[in-house]
C-alpha positions as CSV (number, residue, x, y, z in Angstrom):
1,X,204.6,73.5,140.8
2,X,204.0,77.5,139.7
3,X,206.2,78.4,136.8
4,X,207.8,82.3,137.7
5,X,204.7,83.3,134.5
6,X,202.1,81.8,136.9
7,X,203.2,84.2,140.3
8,X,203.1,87.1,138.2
9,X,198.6,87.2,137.4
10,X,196.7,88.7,140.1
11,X,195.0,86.2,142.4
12,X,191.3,87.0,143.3
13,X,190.9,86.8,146.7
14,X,187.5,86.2,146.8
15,X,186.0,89.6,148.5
16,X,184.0,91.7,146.1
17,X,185.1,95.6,145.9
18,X,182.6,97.7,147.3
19,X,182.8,99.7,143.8
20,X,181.5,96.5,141.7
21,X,177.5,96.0,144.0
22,X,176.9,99.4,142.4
23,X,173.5,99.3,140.4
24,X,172.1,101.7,138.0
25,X,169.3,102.2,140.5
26,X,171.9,103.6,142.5
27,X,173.4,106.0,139.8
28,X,169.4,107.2,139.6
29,X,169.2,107.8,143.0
30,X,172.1,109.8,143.1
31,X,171.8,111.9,140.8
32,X,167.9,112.7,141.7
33,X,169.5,113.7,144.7
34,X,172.1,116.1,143.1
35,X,168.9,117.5,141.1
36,X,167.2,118.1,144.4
37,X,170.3,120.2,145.3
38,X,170.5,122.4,142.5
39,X,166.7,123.0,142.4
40,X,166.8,123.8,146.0
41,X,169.5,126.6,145.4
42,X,167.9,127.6,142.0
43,X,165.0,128.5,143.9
44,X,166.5,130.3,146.6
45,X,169.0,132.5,144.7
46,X,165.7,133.1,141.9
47,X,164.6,136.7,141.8
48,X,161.8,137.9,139.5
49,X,162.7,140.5,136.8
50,X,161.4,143.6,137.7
51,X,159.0,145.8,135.6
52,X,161.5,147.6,133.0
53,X,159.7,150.6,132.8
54,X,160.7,153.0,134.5
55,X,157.5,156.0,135.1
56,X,158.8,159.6,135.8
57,X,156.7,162.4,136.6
58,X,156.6,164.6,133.7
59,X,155.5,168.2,135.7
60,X,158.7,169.3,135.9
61,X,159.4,169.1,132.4
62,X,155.5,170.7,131.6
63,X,156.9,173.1,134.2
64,X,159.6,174.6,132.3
65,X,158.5,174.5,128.9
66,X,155.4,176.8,130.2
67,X,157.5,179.1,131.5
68,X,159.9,179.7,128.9
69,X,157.7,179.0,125.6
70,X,156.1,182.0,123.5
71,X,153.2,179.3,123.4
72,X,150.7,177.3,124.5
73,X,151.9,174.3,125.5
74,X,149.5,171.2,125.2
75,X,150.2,167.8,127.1
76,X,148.1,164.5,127.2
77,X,145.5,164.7,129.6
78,X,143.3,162.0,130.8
79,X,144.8,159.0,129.3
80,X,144.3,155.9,131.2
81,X,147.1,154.7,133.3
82,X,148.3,151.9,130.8
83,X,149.8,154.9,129.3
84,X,153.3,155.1,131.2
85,X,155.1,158.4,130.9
86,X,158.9,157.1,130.8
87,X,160.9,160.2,129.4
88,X,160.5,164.0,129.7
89,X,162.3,167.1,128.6
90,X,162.4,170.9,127.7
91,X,165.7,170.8,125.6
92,X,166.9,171.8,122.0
93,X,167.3,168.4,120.0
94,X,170.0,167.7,117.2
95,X,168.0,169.0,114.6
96,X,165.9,171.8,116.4
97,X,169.1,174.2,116.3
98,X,168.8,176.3,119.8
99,X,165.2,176.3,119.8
100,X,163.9,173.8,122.6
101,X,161.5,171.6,122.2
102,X,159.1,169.3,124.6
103,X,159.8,165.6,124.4
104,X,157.0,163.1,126.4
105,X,158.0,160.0,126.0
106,X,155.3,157.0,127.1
107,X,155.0,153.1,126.6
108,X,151.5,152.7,125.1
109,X,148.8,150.2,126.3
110,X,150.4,147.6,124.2
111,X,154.1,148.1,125.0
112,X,154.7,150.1,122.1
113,X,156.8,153.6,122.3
114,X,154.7,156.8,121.1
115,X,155.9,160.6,122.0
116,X,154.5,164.1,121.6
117,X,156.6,166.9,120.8
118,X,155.8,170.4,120.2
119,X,158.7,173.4,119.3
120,X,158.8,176.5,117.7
121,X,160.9,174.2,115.1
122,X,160.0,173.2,112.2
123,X,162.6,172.6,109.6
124,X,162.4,169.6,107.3
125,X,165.4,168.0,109.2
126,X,163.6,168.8,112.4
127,X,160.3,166.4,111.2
128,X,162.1,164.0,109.6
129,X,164.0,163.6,113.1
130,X,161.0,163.7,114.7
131,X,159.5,161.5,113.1
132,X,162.4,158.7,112.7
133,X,162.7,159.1,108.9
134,X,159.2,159.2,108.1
135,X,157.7,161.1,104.8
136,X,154.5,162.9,104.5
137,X,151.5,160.2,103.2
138,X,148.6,162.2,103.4
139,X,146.6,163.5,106.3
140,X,144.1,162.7,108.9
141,X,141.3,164.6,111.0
142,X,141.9,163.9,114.7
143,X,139.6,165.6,117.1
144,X,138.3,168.5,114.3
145,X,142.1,169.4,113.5
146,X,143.5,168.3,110.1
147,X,147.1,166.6,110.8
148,X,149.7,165.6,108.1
149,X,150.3,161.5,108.2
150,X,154.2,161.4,108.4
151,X,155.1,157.2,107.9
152,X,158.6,155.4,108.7
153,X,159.6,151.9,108.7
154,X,158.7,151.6,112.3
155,X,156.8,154.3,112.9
156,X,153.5,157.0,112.3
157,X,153.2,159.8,113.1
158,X,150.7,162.9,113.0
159,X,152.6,166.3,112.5
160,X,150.2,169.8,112.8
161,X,152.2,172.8,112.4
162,X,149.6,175.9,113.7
163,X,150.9,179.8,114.5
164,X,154.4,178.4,113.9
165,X,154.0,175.7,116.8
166,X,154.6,172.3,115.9
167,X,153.1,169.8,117.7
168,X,154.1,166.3,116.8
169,X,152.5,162.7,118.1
170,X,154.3,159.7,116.9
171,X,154.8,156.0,118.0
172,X,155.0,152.5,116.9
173,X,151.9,151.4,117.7
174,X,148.6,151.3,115.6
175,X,146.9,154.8,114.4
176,X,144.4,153.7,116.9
177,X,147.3,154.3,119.7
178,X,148.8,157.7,117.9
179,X,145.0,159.2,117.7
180,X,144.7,158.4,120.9
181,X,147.4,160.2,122.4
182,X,146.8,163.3,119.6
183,X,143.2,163.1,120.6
184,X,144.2,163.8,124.8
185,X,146.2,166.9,123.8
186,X,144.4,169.9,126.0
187,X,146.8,173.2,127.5
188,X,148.7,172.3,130.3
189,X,147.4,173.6,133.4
Protein backbone atom coordinates (compact mmCIF):
# COMPACT_ATOMS: atom_id res chain seq x y z
CA UNK A 1 0.00 0.00 0.00
CA UNK A 2 1.66 3.71 -0.87
CA UNK A 3 2.15 5.68 2.34
CA UNK A 4 0.90 9.74 1.52
CA UNK A 5 5.43 10.11 1.53
CA UNK A 6 5.45 7.67 -1.34
CA UNK A 7 2.70 9.76 -3.78
CA UNK A 8 4.60 12.69 -3.25
CA UNK A 9 8.35 11.61 -5.54
CA UNK A 10 8.09 12.07 -9.11
CA UNK A 11 7.45 8.82 -11.10
CA UNK A 12 9.61 8.38 -14.26
CA UNK A 13 7.54 7.59 -16.97
CA UNK A 14 9.83 6.00 -18.88
CA UNK A 15 10.20 8.56 -22.09
CA UNK A 16 13.51 10.22 -22.26
CA UNK A 17 13.42 14.30 -22.63
CA UNK A 18 14.49 15.35 -25.89
CA UNK A 19 16.99 17.77 -23.86
CA UNK A 20 18.94 14.66 -22.11
CA UNK A 21 20.20 12.69 -26.14
CA UNK A 22 22.15 15.90 -26.39
CA UNK A 23 25.96 15.09 -27.01
CA UNK A 24 28.92 17.29 -27.00
CA UNK A 25 29.36 16.54 -30.63
CA UNK A 26 26.27 18.33 -30.88
CA UNK A 27 27.29 21.40 -28.78
CA UNK A 28 30.51 21.47 -31.47
CA UNK A 29 28.40 21.43 -34.24
CA UNK A 30 26.45 24.21 -33.09
CA UNK A 31 28.56 26.42 -32.28
CA UNK A 32 30.86 25.84 -35.62
CA UNK A 33 27.76 26.83 -37.12
CA UNK A 34 27.27 30.13 -35.00
CA UNK A 35 31.08 30.75 -36.02
CA UNK A 36 30.24 30.38 -39.64
CA UNK A 37 27.59 33.21 -38.96
CA UNK A 38 29.62 35.65 -37.50
CA UNK A 39 32.51 35.12 -39.94
CA UNK A 40 30.08 35.41 -42.74
CA UNK A 41 28.93 38.97 -41.49
CA UNK A 42 32.50 39.92 -40.36
CA UNK A 43 33.49 39.59 -43.81
CA UNK A 44 30.76 41.36 -45.39
CA UNK A 45 30.50 44.40 -43.13
CA UNK A 46 34.83 44.45 -43.37
CA UNK A 47 36.18 47.48 -45.03
CA UNK A 48 39.95 48.13 -45.49
CA UNK A 49 41.40 51.20 -43.79
CA UNK A 50 42.22 53.68 -46.24
CA UNK A 51 45.63 55.34 -46.87
CA UNK A 52 45.77 58.13 -44.00
CA UNK A 53 47.64 60.42 -45.90
CA UNK A 54 46.05 62.78 -47.21
CA UNK A 55 48.32 64.54 -50.55
CA UNK A 56 47.37 68.29 -51.35
CA UNK A 57 48.66 70.13 -54.08
CA UNK A 58 50.99 72.60 -52.73
CA UNK A 59 50.90 75.32 -56.01
CA UNK A 60 48.61 77.33 -54.51
CA UNK A 61 50.51 77.87 -51.47
CA UNK A 62 53.99 78.33 -53.82
CA UNK A 63 51.51 80.62 -55.52
CA UNK A 64 51.08 83.13 -52.99
CA UNK A 65 54.11 83.20 -51.17
CA UNK A 66 55.83 84.23 -54.69
CA UNK A 67 53.66 86.86 -55.07
CA UNK A 68 53.80 88.52 -51.92
CA UNK A 69 57.55 87.69 -50.63
CA UNK A 70 60.50 90.30 -51.05
CA UNK A 71 62.35 86.95 -51.95
CA UNK A 72 63.13 84.08 -53.77
CA UNK A 73 61.18 81.54 -52.79
CA UNK A 74 62.76 77.87 -53.08
CA UNK A 75 60.53 74.61 -53.05
CA UNK A 76 61.55 70.83 -53.35
CA UNK A 77 61.80 69.94 -56.80
CA UNK A 78 62.21 66.55 -58.21
CA UNK A 79 61.78 64.39 -55.25
CA UNK A 80 60.53 61.05 -55.99
CA UNK A 81 56.92 60.48 -55.40
CA UNK A 82 57.38 58.54 -51.99
CA UNK A 83 57.65 62.06 -50.89
CA UNK A 84 53.88 63.00 -50.15
CA UNK A 85 53.21 66.66 -49.83
CA UNK A 86 50.39 66.64 -46.98
CA UNK A 87 50.29 70.30 -45.68
CA UNK A 88 50.80 73.77 -47.29
CA UNK A 89 50.69 77.33 -46.32
CA UNK A 90 51.72 81.06 -46.77
CA UNK A 91 50.78 82.30 -43.19
CA UNK A 92 52.49 84.14 -40.10
CA UNK A 93 53.13 81.27 -37.43
CA UNK A 94 52.98 81.86 -33.46
CA UNK A 95 56.36 82.92 -33.24
CA UNK A 96 57.00 84.66 -36.73
CA UNK A 97 55.02 87.88 -35.43
CA UNK A 98 53.13 89.23 -38.74
CA UNK A 99 55.75 88.20 -41.04
CA UNK A 100 54.48 84.98 -43.04
CA UNK A 101 56.14 82.28 -43.56
CA UNK A 102 56.03 79.10 -46.11
CA UNK A 103 55.18 75.79 -44.39
CA UNK A 104 55.46 72.35 -46.80
CA UNK A 105 54.68 69.78 -44.99
CA UNK A 106 55.46 65.98 -46.48
CA UNK A 107 55.50 62.28 -45.16
CA UNK A 108 59.06 61.10 -46.13
CA UNK A 109 59.86 57.68 -47.97
CA UNK A 110 59.83 56.05 -44.63
CA UNK A 111 56.63 57.47 -43.05
CA UNK A 112 58.42 60.03 -41.19
CA UNK A 113 57.26 63.85 -41.12
CA UNK A 114 59.92 66.48 -42.52
CA UNK A 115 59.01 70.22 -43.53
CA UNK A 116 60.66 73.24 -45.23
CA UNK A 117 60.05 76.55 -44.17
CA UNK A 118 61.50 79.69 -45.37
CA UNK A 119 60.40 83.52 -43.84
CA UNK A 120 61.84 86.78 -43.54
CA UNK A 121 61.79 85.58 -39.73
CA UNK A 122 64.29 84.76 -37.81
CA UNK A 123 64.07 85.40 -34.14
CA UNK A 124 65.40 82.82 -31.75
CA UNK A 125 61.75 81.88 -30.69
CA UNK A 126 61.03 81.69 -34.38
CA UNK A 127 63.86 78.60 -34.79
CA UNK A 128 63.31 77.10 -31.84
CA UNK A 129 59.54 76.75 -33.00
CA UNK A 130 60.68 75.74 -36.10
CA UNK A 131 62.52 73.42 -35.20
CA UNK A 132 60.42 71.73 -32.23
CA UNK A 133 62.79 72.73 -29.47
CA UNK A 134 65.91 71.91 -31.07
CA UNK A 135 69.44 73.72 -30.19
CA UNK A 136 72.22 74.47 -32.53
CA UNK A 137 74.93 71.26 -32.69
CA UNK A 138 77.06 72.17 -35.27
CA UNK A 139 76.77 72.47 -39.01
CA UNK A 140 76.66 70.58 -42.12
CA UNK A 141 77.51 71.21 -46.05
CA UNK A 142 74.44 70.18 -48.11
CA UNK A 143 74.66 70.78 -51.72
CA UNK A 144 77.96 73.51 -51.45
CA UNK A 145 75.84 75.61 -48.79
CA UNK A 146 77.02 75.50 -45.09
CA UNK A 147 73.71 74.83 -42.81
CA UNK A 148 73.57 75.06 -38.95
CA UNK A 149 72.49 71.38 -37.40
CA UNK A 150 69.52 72.42 -35.09
CA UNK A 151 68.69 68.84 -32.92
CA UNK A 152 65.40 67.99 -30.77
CA UNK A 153 64.21 65.05 -29.03
CA UNK A 154 62.44 64.03 -32.07
CA UNK A 155 63.67 65.90 -34.56
CA UNK A 156 66.82 67.50 -37.02
CA UNK A 157 66.88 69.92 -38.62
CA UNK A 158 69.12 72.17 -41.03
CA UNK A 159 68.50 75.97 -40.58
CA UNK A 160 70.55 78.54 -43.31
CA UNK A 161 69.70 82.05 -42.72
CA UNK A 162 71.06 84.01 -46.22
CA UNK A 163 70.11 87.97 -47.20
CA UNK A 164 67.83 87.80 -44.09
CA UNK A 165 65.83 84.67 -45.61
CA UNK A 166 65.54 81.79 -43.52
CA UNK A 167 65.08 78.74 -45.10
CA UNK A 168 64.54 75.88 -42.66
CA UNK A 169 64.31 71.76 -43.51
CA UNK A 170 63.51 69.69 -40.66
CA UNK A 171 61.94 66.15 -40.00
CA UNK A 172 62.08 63.12 -37.98
CA UNK A 173 63.58 60.94 -40.18
CA UNK A 174 67.40 60.17 -40.69
CA UNK A 175 69.90 63.19 -41.95
CA UNK A 176 69.84 61.07 -44.96
CA UNK A 177 65.96 62.11 -45.32
CA UNK A 178 66.54 65.93 -44.16
CA UNK A 179 69.58 66.25 -46.81
CA UNK A 180 67.58 64.99 -49.10
CA UNK A 181 64.74 67.33 -49.04
CA UNK A 182 67.50 70.47 -48.32
CA UNK A 183 69.40 69.04 -51.28
CA UNK A 184 65.97 69.42 -53.86
CA UNK A 185 65.61 73.04 -52.85
CA UNK A 186 65.76 75.01 -56.45
CA UNK A 187 63.41 78.66 -57.04
CA UNK A 188 60.02 77.96 -57.60
CA UNK A 189 58.98 78.37 -61.04
Amino acid sequence: MATPDDTALPQPTGRPTAHLRKTVMDMVRSMAVVLALVFVIVLLAWRPTPDAVTVIDPGPAIASAQQQADFTVVVPEGLPADWRPTSARWEASPESGDVPVLHIGFVTPSDQYGQVSQSRAASERYLVEQTSGGVPTGTRDVAGAVWQEWQADDRSSLVLIDSGVTTIVSGTGDWTEIESLARSLSPAP
